[in-house]
VEXDREN-2710 file (C-alpha; in Angstrom, 1 decimal):
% VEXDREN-2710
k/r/px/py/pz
1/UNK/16.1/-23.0/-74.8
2/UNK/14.0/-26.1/-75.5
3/UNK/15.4/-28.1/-72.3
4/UNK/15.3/-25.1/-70.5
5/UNK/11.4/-24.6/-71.0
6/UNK/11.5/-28.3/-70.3
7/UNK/13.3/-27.8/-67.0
8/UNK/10.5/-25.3/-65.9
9/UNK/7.3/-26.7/-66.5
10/UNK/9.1/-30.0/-64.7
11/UNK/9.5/-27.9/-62.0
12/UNK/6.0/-26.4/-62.1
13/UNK/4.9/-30.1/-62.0
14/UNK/6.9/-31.4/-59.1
15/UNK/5.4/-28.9/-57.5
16/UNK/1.7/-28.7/-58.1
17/UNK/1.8/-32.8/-57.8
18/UNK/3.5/-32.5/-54.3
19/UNK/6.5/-34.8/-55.6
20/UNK/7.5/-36.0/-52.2
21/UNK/11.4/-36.7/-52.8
22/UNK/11.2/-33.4/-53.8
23/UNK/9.7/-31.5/-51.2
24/UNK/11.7/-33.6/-48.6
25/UNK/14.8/-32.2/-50.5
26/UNK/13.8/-28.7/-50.2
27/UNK/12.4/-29.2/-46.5
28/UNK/16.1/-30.6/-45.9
29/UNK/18.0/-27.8/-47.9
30/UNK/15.7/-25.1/-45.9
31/UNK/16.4/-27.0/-42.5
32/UNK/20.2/-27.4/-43.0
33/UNK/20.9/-24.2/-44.2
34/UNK/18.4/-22.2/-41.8
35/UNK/20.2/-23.9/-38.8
36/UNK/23.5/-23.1/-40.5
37/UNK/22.7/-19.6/-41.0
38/UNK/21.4/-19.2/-37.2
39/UNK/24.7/-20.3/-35.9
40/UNK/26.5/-18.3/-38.4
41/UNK/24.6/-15.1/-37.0
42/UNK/24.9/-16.2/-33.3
43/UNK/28.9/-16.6/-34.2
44/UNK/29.2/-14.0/-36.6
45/UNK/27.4/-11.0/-35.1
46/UNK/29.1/-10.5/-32.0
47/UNK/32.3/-11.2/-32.9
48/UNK/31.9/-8.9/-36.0
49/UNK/31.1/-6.1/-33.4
50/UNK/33.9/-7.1/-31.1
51/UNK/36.8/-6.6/-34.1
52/UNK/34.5/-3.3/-35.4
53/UNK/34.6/-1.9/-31.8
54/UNK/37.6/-3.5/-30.2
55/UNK/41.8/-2.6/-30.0
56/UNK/44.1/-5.0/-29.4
57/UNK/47.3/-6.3/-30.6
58/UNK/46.8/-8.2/-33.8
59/UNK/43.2/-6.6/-34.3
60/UNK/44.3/-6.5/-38.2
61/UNK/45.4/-9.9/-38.5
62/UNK/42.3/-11.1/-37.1
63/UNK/40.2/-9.1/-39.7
64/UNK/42.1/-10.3/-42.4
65/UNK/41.3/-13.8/-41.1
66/UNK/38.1/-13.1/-41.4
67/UNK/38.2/-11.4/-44.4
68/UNK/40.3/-14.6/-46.1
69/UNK/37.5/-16.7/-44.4
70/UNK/34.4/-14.8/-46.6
71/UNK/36.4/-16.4/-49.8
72/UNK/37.3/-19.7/-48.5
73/UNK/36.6/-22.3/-50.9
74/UNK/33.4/-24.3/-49.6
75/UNK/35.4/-27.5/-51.2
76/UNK/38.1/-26.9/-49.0
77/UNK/35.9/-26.3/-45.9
78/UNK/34.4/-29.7/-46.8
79/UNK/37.7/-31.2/-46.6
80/UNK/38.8/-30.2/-43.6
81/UNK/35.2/-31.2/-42.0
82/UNK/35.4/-34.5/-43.4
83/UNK/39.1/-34.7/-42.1
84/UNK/38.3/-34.2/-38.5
85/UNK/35.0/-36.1/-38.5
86/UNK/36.3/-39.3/-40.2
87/UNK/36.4/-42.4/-37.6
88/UNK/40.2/-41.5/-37.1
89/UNK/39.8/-37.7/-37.1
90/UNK/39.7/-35.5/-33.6
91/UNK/36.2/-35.5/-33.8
92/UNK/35.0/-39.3/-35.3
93/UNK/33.7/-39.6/-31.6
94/UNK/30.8/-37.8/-32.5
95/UNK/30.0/-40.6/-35.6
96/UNK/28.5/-37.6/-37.4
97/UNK/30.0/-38.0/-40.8
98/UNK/27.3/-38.5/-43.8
99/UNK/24.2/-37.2/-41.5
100/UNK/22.7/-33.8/-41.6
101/UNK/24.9/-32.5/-38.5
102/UNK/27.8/-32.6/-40.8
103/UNK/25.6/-30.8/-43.5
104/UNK/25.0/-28.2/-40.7
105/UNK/28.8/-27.8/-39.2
106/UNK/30.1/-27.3/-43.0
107/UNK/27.8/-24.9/-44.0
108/UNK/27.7/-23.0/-40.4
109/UNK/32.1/-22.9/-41.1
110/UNK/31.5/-21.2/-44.3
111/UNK/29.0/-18.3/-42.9
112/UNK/30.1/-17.5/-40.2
113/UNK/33.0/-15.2/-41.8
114/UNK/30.3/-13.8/-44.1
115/UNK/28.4/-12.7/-41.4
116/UNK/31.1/-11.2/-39.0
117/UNK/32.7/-9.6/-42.2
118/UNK/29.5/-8.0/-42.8
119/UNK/29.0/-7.3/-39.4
120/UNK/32.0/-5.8/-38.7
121/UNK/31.3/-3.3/-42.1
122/UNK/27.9/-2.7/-40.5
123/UNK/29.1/-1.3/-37.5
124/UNK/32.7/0.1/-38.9
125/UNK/30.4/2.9/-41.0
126/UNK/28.7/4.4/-38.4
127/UNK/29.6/7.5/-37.2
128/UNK/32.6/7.7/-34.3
129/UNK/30.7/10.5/-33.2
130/UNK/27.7/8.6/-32.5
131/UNK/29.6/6.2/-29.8
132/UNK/31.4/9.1/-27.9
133/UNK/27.3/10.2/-27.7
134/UNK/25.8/7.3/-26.2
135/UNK/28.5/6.9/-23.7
136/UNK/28.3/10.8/-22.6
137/UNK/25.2/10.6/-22.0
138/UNK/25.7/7.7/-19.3
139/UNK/25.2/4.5/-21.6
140/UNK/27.3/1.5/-19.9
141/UNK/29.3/-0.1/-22.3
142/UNK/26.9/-2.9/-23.0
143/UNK/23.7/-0.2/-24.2
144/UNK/26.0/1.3/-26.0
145/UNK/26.5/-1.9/-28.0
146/UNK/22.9/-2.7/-27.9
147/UNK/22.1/0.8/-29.6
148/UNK/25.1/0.2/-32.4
149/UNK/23.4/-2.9/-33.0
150/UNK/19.9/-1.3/-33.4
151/UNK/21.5/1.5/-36.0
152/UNK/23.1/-1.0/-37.7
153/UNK/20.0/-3.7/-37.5
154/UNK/20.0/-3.1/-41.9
155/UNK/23.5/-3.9/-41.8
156/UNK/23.1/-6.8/-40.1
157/UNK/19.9/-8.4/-42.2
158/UNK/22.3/-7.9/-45.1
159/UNK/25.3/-10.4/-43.1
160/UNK/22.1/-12.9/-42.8
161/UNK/20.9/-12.5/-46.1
162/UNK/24.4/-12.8/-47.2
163/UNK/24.9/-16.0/-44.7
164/UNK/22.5/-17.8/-46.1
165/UNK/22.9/-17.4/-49.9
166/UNK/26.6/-18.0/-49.1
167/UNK/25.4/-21.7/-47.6
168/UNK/22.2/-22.5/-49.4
169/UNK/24.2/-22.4/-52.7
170/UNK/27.3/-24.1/-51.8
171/UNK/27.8/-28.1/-53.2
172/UNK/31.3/-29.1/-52.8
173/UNK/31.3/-29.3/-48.9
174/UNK/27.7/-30.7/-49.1
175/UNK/29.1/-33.7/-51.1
176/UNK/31.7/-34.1/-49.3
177/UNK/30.5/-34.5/-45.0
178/UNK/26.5/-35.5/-46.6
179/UNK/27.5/-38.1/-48.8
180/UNK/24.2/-37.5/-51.1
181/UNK/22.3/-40.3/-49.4
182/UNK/18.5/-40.4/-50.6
183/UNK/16.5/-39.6/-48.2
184/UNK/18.9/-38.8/-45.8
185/UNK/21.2/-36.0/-46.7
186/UNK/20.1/-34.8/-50.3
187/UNK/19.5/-31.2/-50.2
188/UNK/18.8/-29.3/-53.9
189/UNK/22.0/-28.6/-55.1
190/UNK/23.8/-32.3/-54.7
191/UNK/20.5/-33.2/-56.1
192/UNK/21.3/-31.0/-59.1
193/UNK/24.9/-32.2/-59.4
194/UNK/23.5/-35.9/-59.2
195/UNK/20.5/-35.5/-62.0
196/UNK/23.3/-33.8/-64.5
197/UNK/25.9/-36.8/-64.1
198/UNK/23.2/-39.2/-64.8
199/UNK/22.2/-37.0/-68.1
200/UNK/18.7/-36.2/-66.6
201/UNK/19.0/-32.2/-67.6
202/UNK/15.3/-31.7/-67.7
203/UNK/15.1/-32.8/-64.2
204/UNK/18.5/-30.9/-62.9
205/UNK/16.9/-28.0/-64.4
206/UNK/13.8/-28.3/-62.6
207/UNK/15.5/-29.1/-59.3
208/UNK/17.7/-25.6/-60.3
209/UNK/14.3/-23.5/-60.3
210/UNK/13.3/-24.6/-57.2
211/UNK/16.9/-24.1/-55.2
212/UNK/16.1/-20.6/-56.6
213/UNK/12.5/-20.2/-55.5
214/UNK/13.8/-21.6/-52.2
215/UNK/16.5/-18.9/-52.1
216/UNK/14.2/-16.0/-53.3
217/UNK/11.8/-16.4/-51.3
218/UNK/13.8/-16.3/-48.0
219/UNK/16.0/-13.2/-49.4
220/UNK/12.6/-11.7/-50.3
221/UNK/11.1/-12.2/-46.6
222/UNK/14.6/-11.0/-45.3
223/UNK/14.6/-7.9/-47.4
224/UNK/11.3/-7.2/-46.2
225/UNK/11.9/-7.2/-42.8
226/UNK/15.4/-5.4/-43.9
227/UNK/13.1/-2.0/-45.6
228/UNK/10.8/-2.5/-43.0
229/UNK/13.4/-1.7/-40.3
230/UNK/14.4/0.8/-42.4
231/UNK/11.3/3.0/-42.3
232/UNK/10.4/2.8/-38.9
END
């Protein structure tokens, strides 16, 4: 409990002295993962609604892809990246490997099956009913979509919220397409996992609290928004 307490009021102090490796750190980690999130949710969202809504041949295979996707490993993600941006990989053209691109295409893989399987349960739980409405009434095809959207809007702040924690806590493909380069591509948790190999506990502690003031505090502002919708 000692190094714990220890780990906090380090934390407290990097802080209120405006450490600026640290904040750089957290202004990377809230960059990368923000980004990663927003693509996630521009992926995620309407291809979520297109497997809710949509039937074709092979509609349940896909879901389960998706579904398989929400638990893929982030290591293995990171090693598939790394695999087709290396120098000799399909995509070592775009000499993005160890930069925060990479940081942003790793994390972007890993929540964007989050966010359509969320999606997808969003939209699957309303009401058939409600569908066969909208279009009755003369909805095209397209406002009938936009208004499933709008009933589901709490839903879908949960696939974001859900996006982002998925990413924001994830090391293993951050290590492996970022590299850990000071300055560079560091975000909080290959900070962390840097500070406890070198036997600096206090420090990976303190680097721990503020990964989780990070994440609170944009789950906080999402929920917000989320109970907000919810009671207008």
């Amino acid at each position: 409990m000692e190094l714990v307490r220890d780990g906090l009021i380090k934390a407290f102090e990097l802080l209120l002295n405006g450490d600026r490796e640290v904040l750089e750190i957290t202004l990377l980690t809230l960059q990368v993962s923000g980004l990663a999130t927003l693509i996630s949710v521009a992926i995620g969202v309407p291809l979520g609604v297109f497997l809710a809504l949509a039937v074709f041949p092979g509609r349940n295979v896909a879901v389960s892809v998706v579904n398989f996707g929400m638990g893929l490993p982030p290591v293995v993600v990171g090693l598939w990246v790394s695999i087709f941006l290396w120098r000799s990989g399909p995509l070592g053209f775009l000499n993005i490997m160890y930069t925060p691109a990479a940081l942003v295409l790793a994390q972007a893989i890993i929540a964007s099956p989050i966010v359509t399987g969320f999606t997808m349960a969003a939209i699957g739980q309303l009401n058939h009913k409600i569908r066969l409405q909208i279009l009755a009434l003369g909805a095209s095809r397209f406002q009938m979509i936009r208004l499933l959207v709008r009933e589901a809007r709490m839903g879908l702040l949960a696939a974001v919220i859900a996006g982002f924690g998925g990413v924001v806590s994830e090391v293993g493909a951050s290590m492996m397409v970022g590299g850990n380069i000071s300055g560079y591509t560091r975000v909080l948790t290959t900070a962390t996992v840097m500070e406890v190999s070198k036997g600096n506990f206090d420090l990976a502690i303190a680097i721990s609290f503020i990964l989780m003031l990070l994440a609170y505090t944009v789950t906080f502002t999402l929920t917000m928004l989320q109970q907000k919708g919810r009671n207008s």
